[in-house]
N, C-alpha and C positions, 0 to 999 in steps of 0.2 A: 706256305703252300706245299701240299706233297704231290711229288712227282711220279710216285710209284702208287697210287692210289687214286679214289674216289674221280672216277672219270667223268663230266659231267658236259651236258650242252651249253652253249650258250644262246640265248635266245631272247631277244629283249633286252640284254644288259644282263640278265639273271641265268644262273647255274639251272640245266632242270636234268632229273634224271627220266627211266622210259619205264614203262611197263615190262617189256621186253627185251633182254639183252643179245649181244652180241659176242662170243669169244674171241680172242687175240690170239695168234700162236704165235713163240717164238720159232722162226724157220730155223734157227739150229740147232734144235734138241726137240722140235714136236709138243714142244711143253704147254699149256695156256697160262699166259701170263696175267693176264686180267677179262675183265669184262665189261666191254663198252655198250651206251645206252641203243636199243634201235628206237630211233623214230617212227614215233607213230603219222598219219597226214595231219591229226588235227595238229601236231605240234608243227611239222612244214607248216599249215595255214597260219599257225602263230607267227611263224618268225616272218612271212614273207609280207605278213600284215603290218608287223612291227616295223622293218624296213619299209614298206610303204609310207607307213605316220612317219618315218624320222626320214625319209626322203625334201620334203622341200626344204628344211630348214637346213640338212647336209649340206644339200647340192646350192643355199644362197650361203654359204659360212664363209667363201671366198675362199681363194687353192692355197693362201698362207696360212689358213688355220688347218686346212686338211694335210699339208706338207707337215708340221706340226707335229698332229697326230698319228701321223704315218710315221716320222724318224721317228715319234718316244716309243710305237711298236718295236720297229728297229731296235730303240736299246734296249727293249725289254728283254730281246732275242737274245743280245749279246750278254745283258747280266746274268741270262739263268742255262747258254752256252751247253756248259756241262750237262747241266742234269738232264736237259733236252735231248742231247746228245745219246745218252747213256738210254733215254725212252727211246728213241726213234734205232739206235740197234738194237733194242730188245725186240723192238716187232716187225723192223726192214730186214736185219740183219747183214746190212752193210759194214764194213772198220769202223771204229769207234774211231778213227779221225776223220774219217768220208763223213761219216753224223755229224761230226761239229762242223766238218766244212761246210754243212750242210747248210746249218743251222746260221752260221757266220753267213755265207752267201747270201741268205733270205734277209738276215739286217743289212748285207751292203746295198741289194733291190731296194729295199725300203728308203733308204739317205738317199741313192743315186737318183734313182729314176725319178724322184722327187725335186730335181734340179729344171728339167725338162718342160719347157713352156710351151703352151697350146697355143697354137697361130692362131689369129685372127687375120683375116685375110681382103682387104679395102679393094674391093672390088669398080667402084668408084667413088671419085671424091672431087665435084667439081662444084660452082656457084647454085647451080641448081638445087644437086643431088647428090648423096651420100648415101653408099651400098656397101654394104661390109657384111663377110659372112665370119661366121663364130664355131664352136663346136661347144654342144650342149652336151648333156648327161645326160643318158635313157632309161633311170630306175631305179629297179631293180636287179639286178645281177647275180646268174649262178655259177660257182665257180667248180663245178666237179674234176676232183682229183687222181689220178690210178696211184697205185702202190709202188712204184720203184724209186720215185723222188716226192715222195709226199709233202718235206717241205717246200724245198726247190721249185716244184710247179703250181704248189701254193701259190706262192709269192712270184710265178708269172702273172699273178691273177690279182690276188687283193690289193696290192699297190696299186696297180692300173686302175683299178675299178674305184677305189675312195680316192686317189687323187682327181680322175677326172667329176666326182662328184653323185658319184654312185652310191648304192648301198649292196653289201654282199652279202650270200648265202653261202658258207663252204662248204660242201659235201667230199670228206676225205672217201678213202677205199675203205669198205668192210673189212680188209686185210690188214690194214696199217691208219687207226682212228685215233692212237693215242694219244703220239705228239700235237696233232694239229686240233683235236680237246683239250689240252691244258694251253697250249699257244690261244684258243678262244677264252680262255678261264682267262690271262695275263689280259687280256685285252680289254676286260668288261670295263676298268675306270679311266679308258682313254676315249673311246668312242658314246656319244651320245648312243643309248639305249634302242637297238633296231640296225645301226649302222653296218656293225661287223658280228654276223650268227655264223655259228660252227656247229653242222647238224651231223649223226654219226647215224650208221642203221645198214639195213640191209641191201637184197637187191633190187629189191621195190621202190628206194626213194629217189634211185635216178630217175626213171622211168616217172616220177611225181611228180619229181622239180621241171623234165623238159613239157610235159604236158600241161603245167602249174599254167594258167592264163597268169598270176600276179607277177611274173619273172617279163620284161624287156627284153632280159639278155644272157646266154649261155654261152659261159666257156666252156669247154669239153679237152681233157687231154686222154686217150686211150688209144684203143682199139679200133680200125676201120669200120670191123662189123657192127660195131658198138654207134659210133661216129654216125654210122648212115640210118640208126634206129632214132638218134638226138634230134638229125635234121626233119628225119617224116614224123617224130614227135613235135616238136617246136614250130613244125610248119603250121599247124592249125592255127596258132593267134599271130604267126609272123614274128617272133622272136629274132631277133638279131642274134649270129649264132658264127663262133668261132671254133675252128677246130683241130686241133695239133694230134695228129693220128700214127700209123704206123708206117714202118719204112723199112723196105728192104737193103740200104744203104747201101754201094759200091767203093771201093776205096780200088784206082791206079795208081801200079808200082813202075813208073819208067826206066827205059833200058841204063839211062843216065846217073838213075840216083846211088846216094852214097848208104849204101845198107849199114852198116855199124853207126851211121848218123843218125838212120831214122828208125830201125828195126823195132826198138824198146816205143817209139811213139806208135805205130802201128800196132803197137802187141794190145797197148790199152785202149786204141781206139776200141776194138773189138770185143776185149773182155773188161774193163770200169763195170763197177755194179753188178760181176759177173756177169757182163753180155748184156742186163736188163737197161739197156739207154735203146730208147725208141730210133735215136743216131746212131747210134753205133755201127762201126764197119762189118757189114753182114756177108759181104763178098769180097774177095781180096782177088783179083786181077792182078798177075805179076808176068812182065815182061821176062819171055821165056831166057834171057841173057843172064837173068841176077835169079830168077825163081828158084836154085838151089842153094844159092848163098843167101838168100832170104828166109828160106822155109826153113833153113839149120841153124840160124839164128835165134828165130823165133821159138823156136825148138825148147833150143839149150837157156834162152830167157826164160820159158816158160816153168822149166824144172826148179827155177831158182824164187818161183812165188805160191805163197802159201793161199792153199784156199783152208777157209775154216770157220770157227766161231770169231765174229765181228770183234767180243770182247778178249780175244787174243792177242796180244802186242804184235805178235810176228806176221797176223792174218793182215793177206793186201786183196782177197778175193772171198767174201761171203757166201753163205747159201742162197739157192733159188729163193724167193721170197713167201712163196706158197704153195702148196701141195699139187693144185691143179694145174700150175705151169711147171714144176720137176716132172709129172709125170708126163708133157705132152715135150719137154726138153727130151727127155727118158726115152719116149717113143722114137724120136728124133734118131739118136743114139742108137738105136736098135737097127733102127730104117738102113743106116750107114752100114753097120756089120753085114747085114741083109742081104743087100744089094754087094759086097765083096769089095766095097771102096776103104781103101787104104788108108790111115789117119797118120799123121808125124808124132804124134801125143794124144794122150788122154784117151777117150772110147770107152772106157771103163768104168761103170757106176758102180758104186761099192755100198749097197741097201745098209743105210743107217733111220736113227732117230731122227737129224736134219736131214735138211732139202742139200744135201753137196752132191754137185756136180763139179769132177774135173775137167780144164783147161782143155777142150778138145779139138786139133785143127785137122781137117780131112786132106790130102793128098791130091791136087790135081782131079776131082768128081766130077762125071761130065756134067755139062749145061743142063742138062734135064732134070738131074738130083733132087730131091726134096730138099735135101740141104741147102743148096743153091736156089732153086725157085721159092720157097718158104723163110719167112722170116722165124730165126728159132727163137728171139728174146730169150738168149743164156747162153752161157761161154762156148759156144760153138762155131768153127768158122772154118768153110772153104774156101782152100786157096787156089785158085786157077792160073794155067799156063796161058799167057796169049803171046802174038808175035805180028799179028795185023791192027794196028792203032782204030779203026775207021770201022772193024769187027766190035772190036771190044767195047768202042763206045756202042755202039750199037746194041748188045747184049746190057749193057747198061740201063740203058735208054727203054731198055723190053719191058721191066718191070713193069708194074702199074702204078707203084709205088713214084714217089719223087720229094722226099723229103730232105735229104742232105748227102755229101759226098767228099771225097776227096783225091787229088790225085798228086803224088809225090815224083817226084825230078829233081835234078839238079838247076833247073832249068826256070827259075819260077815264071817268068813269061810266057816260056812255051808251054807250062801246065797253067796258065790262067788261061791261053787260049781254049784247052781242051775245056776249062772248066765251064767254057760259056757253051759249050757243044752238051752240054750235061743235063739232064730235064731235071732239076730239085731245086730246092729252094735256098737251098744254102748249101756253096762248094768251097772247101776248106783247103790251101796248098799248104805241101810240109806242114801242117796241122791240122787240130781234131776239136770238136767242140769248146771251139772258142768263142762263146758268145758273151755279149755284155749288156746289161737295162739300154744302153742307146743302137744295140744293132736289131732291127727286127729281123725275124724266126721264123717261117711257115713254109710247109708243103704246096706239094703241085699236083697234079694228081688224083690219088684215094690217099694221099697222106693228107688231106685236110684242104681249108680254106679260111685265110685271114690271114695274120699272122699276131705274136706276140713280141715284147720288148720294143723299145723305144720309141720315137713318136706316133711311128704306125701305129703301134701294140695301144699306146695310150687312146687313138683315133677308132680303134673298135670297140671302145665301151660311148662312143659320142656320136648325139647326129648332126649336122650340119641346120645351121639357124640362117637365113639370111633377112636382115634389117634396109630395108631399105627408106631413107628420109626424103621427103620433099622439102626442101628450102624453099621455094619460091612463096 
């Protein structure tokens, strides 16, 4: 199998290619590295036909044959690691070790969340009568993907959906289609023929798949603006519809915490992925007592990490992922100068061939800043003074956003307490994107509604059955 070649769909169990292509850039050199198929609808109508037909026999195969078939995905992930790796920074442009962790991750979802048993739930059970409710499997299933964790949030998606006895449709990003094309190619002699399709294409085939009557169910991870076009699409046949959206994140610095302890985990909360984690720390709240030993911290961390080309050894910070978000990052950047706010580092775009953007933290911006109101998705981060607890969360809380948070202390009780004062969905203390297949994940909010990972996660591709027996 080449890895560097011949990118094809999967659809039916079979490779197809399109009439129409799509280009790939790599983000750090502007270069096109290939070219992937776009789908056409009649090829969407194939595949979601195909899953149809191979739906009942899937969904009666029993969850040990689908656990099965899900770990040998898993190891298929981990034998071919590398080369996977090496595609997914050609077209993410993430480190070539962020890729394989990537890649690695998406086989631990597959084994893990694979352990995970679906309640049945005996509602009653007496001499008469027997009532027990079940959780059933609704379909067909779309799993649309964005570009910054293309694997990663793959594989929030298609474990959940063939364990619980589903059949999936994947639609990666126009931006980043390769890895998760050859990951559909590895897959075709594990899955009965319809179960697992991987469709690549333009901006048209989301808008096809939510409007698609043959889809049950949509996943969706993106963009809010994006997110609330899924839901009034999908509305029309009632689509079951989950949604992991955008997030203006907050991260509390308490007057207590120990800055040399935690400074370096803070740095990456906010720039991992170059800032492109829908989590990631978008505001930094720093208790006015530590805020200058924090902010020269961060600082002098910041000097000692390389942004660059993914396949650089020394590179720990990538390009932007694509032309349209550097240049509204860029805007961003500009916005700051503009406005005469003062940055600790970075502020400087240096016009190359890649998408790089440096390490840019702003200086105390008031409240209003674009900086601060707008989420920038890319290594950009202000850092603010506070010195009233019961303000700050409050300024927190203003968002509209509420997708995850965190707040650091020495103190972890007294920041679990704040954390429950937090409107998101996930509050991290002394840590950052800690999640695992058994903890569930979702917004509050316009960052979305459902959640993914663990039983929950598993419970939004199922509907609830109940059986009710008469003995008598």
């Amino acid at each position: 199998m080449q890895f560097d070649s011949d990118y094809t769909m999967t659809i039916g169990g079979r490779g197809f290619e399109a009439e129409a292509t799509i280009d790939v850039i790599n983000p750090a050199n502007g270069a096109v590295i290939a070219t992937a198929p776009r789908a056409s609808k009649a090829q969407l109508d194939e595949a979601v036909a195909g899953a149809a037909r191979a739906f009942p026999s899937w969904s009666a195969a029993g969850v040990e044959a689908r656990r099965d078939a899900v770990r040998r995905l898993g190891s298929k992930l981990v034998e071919n690691a590398d080369a996977l790796a090496r595609l997914l920074t050609s077209e993410q442009g993430k480190p070539l070790a962020d890729a394989r962790a990537e890649i690695l991750g998406a086989a631990y979802w597959c084994e893990t969340l694979a352990t995970v048993d679906m309640p049945v739930v005996v509602v009653e059970d007496s001499r008469d009568r027997k009532v027990e409710t079940r959780r059933v499997p609704l379909g067909v299933a779309a799993a649309i993907v964005p570009w910054n964790y293309p694997i990663s949030i793959a594989f929030l998606k298609i474990p959940a959906a063939l364990l619980t006895g589903n059949c999936v449709v994947v639609k990666p990003s126009p931006y980043t289609p390769l890895t998760t094309l050859k990951i559909g190619e590895l897959s075709r002699d594990l899955f009965p023929a319809g179960v697992l399709s991987v469709l690549s294409g333009g901006d048209e085939l989301g808008p096809w798949i939510t409007e698609h009557p043959g889809f049950a169910k949509i996943s969706f991870t993106g963009s809010s603006a994006t997110g609330r076009r899924v839901v009034q699409s999908a509305s029309h046949t009632l689509k079951r519809v989950t949604l992991e959206l955008g997030g203006n994140d907050a991260a509390i610095v308490l007057a207590d915490v120990n800055v040399h302890a935690v400074a370096e985990k803070i740095f990456w909360s906010a720039f991992t992925n170059a800032g492109q984690v829908c989590m990631a720390t978008k505001r930094l709240y720093v208790h006015e007592s530590v805020y200058d030993e924090l902010a020269f911290a961060l600082a002098e961390y910041a000097k000692t990490v390389k942004v660059g080309d993914g396949f650089e050894p020394e590179t720990k910070i990538g390009p932007i992922q694509n032309r349209a978000q550097y240049d509204r990052v860029c805007r961003l950047i500009h916005d700051i100068a503009e406005r005469g706010e003062r940055v600790l580092i970075g502020g400087n775009v240096v016009p190359g061939a890649g998408y790089f953007v440096p390490v840019t933290i702003v200086d105390n911006p008031p409240e209003e800043s674009p900086v601060v109101q707008e989420e920038a998705f890319g290594p950009v981060l202000p850092m603010l003074k506070f010195s009233d607890l019961d303000d700050v969360i409050a300024k927190v809380n203003a968002s509209p956003y509420g997708l995850a948070g965190s707040v650091w202390s020495s103190d972890a009780d007294a920041a679990a307490l704040i954390a429950s004062r937090i409107h998101s969905g996930t509050v991290w203390i002394n840590d950052w994107l800690y999640i695992t297949p058994f903890t569930p994940f979702g917004g509050r909010k316009q960052s979305g509604y459902g959640v993914e990972c663990g039983l929950e996660g598993l419970l939004e591709y199922t509907g609830t059955q109940t059986v009710a027996i008469n003995r008598s």
